[in-house]
C-alpha positions in Angstrom: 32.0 -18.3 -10.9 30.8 -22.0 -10.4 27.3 -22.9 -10.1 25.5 -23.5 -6.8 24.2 -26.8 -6.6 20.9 -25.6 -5.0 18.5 -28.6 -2.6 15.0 -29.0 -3.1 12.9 -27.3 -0.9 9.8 -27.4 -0.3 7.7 -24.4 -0.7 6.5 -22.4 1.5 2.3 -21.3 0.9 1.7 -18.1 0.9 -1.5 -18.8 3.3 0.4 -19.4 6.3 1.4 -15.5 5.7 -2.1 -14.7 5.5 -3.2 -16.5 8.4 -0.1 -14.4 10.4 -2.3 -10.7 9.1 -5.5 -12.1 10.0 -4.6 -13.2 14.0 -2.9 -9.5 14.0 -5.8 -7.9 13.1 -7.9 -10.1 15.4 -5.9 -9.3 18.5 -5.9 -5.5 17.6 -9.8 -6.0 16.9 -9.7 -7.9 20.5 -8.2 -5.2 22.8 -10.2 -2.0 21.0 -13.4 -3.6 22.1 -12.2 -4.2 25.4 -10.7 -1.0 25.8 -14.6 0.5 24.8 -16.3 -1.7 27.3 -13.9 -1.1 30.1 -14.6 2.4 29.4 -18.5 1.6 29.5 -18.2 -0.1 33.1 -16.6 2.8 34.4 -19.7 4.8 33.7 -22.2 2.8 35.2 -19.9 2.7 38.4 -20.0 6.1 38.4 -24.1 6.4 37.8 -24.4 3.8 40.1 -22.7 6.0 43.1 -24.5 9.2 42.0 -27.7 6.9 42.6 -26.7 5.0 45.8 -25.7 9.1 47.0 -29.5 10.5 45.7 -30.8 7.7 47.8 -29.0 8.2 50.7 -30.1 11.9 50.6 -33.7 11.4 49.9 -33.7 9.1 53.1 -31.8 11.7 55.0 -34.4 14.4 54.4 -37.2 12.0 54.8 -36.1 11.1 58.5 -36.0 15.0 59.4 -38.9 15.8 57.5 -40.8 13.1 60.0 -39.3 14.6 62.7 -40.1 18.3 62.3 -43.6 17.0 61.4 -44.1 14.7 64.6 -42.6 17.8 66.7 -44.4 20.4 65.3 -47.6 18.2 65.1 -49.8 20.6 67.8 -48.4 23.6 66.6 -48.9 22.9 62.9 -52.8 21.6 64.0 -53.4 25.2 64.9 -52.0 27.1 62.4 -53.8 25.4 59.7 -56.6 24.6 62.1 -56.4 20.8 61.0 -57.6 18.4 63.6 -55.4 15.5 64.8 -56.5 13.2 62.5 -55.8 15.7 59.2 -52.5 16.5 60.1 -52.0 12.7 60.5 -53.0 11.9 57.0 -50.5 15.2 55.9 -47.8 13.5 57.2 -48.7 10.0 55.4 -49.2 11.8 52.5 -45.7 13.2 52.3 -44.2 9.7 53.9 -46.0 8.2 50.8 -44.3 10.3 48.1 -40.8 10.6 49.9 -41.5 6.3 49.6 -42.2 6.2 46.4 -39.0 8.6 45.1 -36.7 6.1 47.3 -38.2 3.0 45.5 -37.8 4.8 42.0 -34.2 4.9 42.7 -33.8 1.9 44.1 -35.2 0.5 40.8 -32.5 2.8 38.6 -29.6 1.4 40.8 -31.0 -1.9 40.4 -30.9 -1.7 36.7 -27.7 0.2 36.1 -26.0 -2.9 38.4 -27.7 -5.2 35.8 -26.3 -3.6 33.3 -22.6 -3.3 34.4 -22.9 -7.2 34.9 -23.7 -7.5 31.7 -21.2 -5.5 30.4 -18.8 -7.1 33.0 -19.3 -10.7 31.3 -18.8 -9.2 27.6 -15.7 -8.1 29.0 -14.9 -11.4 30.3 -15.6 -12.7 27.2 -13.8 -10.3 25.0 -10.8 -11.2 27.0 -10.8 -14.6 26.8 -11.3 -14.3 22.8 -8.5 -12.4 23.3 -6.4 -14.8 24.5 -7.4 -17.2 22.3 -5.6 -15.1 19.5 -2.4 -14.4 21.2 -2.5 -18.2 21.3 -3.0 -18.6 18.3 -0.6 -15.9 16.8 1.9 -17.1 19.2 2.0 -20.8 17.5 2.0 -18.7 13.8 4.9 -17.2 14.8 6.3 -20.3 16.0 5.5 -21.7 12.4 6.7 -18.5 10.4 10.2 -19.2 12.7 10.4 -22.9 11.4 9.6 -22.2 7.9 12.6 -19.5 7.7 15.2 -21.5 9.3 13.9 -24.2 6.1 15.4 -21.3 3.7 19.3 -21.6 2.2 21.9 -19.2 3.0 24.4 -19.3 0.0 28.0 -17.4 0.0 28.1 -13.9 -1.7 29.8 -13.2 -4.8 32.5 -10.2 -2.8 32.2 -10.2 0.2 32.4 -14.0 1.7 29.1 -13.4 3.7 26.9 -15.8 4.0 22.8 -14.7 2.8 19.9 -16.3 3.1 18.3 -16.1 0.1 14.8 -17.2 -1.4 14.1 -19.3 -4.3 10.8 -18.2 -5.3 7.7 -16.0 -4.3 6.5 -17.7 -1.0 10.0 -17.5 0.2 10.4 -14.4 -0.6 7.4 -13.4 1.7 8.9 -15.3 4.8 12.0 -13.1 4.0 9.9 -9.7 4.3 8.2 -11.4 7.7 11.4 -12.0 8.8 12.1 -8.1 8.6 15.4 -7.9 8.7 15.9 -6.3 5.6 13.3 -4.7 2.7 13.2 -6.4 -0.7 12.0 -5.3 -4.4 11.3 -7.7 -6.8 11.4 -8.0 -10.4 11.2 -8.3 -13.7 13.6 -7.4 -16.8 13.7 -8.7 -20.3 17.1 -8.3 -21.9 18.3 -4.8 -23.2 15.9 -3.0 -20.6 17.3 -0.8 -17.7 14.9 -0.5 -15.3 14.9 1.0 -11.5 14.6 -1.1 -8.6 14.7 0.2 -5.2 17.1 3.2 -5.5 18.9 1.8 -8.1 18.9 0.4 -11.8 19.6 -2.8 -13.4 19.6 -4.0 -17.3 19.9 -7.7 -18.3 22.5 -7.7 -20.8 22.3 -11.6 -21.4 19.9 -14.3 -20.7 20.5 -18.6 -21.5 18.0 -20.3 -19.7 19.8 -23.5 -21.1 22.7 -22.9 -18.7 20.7 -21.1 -16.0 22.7 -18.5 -16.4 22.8 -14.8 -17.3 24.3 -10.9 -17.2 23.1 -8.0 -15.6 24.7 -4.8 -15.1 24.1 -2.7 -11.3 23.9 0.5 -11.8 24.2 2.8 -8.4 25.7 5.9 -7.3 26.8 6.9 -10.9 28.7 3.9 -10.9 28.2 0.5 -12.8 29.3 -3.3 -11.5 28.1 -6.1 -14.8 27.7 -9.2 -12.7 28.7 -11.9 -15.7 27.6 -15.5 -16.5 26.1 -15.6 -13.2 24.3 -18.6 -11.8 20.6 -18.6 -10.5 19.7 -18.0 -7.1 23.7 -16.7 -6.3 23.7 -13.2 -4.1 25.3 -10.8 -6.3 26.6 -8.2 -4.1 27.6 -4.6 -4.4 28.1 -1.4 -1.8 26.1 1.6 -2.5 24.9 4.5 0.0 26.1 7.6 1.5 27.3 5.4 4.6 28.2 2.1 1.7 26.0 -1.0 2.9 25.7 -4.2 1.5 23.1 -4.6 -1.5 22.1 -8.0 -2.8 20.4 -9.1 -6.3 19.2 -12.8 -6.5 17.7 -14.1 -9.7 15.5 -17.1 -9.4 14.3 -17.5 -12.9 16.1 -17.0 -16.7 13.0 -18.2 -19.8 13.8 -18.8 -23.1 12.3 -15.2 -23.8 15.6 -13.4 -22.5 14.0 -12.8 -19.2 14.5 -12.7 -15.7 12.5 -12.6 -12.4 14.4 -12.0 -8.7 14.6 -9.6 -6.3 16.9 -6.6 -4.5 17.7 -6.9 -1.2 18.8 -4.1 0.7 19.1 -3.0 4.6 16.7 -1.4 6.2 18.9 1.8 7.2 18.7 2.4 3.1 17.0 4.3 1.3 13.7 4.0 0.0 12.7 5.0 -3.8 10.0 7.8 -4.0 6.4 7.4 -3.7 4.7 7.0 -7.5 1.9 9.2 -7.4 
């Protein structure tokens, strides 16, 4: 196989991918504190009503307790034996305290209204701190979509089909943001067979001279040696119950016989089991 005559690139920094996590977890922090105030408003409606419906019932019962008193004024005189004048200052007396409960919760509804305007401009704020991060995670986005079409696609080694591949680390990271497929990476010094993913591979040779080396795939109880291959070239091979399309790409051979790279595999495929 021929080398691939790969362009510069520029590389991508792996803080962009970072600022991408942080304006997720701002929105998310965004609308759970909005959800909790909401939730707070709602309650002061409702303590608000109970109030305003107290009030309205105090006053009720204060307007028929005047009543009764002005039209059992005589009649009450004599059974108590008060004179005109006591009975008057009764009836003030219980005008007084029915006066004083209505102002009392006047006062609470007063309050509790204060209070849901506060909340009421939290909320106001929250959501326009809100919105500021879907701004902002909308132009990250926007960014992360520019960097990736910057990547190369490069032909596999089997099939014909065209990959897009990363060169190194940062790459590598818009790839897994991309999520179209999971990858593993790494590292195996010649003579070593080591898993990756579901499956195992053992560098057989390493020149970093040439840029070039041999690895063997091991898969399915089957073996594919992918020989004097070239850096950064999708070597490809089928493995799965239902056989999908598995990549490796090396992006590094050192004098010490070792190479770095990564698997790529789709995400309908299997995933190795948790180390505990």
């Amino acid at each position: 196989m021929s080398e691939f005559d790969t362009p510069p690139q520029r590389s991508i920094s792996g803080a962009l991918i970072g600022v991408v996590a942080l304006a997720l977890l701002l929105a998310i922090g965004g609308l759970a504190w909005t959800y909790a105030l909401s939730n707070k408003i709602i309650k002061q409606e409702a303590a608000i009503k109970a109030a305003d419906d107290e009030n309205a019932k105090l006053k009720t019962e204060l307007q028929e307790t005047n009543a009764r008193l002005k039209a059992n004024s005589a009649e009450l005189g004599q059974s108590l034996g008060l004179t005109q004048k006591q009975l008057e200052a009764k009836t003030q007396e219980v005008m007084a305290r029915e006066q004083v409960d209505s102002r009392r919760l006047e006062t609470a509804a007063k309050e509790a209204q204060q209070q849901i305007s506060a909340v009421s401009n939290q909320v106001s704020d929250v959501k326009t701190d809100v919105g500021g991060v879907k701004t902002d995670v909308a132009k990250t986005q926007s960014d992360l979509a520019t960097a990736v079409t910057q990547l190369t696609s490069m032909q596999g080694d089997i099939s014909g089909h065209t990959s897009l591949i990363a060169r190194n680390h940062d790459e590598l990271e818009l790839l897994k943001h991309k999520g179209d497929r999971n990858y593993y990476e790494f590292t195996l010094v010649k003579g070593q067979k080591k898993p990756v993913g579901t499956v195992s591979l053992e560098l057989k040779k390493a020149d970093a001279k040439k840029s070039q080396f041999t690895l063997v795939v091991y898969s399915d109880d089957k073996s594919y040696e992918k020989k004097n291959r070239n850096l950064n070239e999708p070597l490809q091979f089928y493995a799965g119950k239902d056989p999908s399309l598995y990549e490796v790409v090396v992006n590094s051979v050192s004098a010490k016989n070792t190479v770095t790279g990564y698997l790529s595999v789709p995400k309908s495929a299997p995933v190795p089991p948790a180390v505990n």
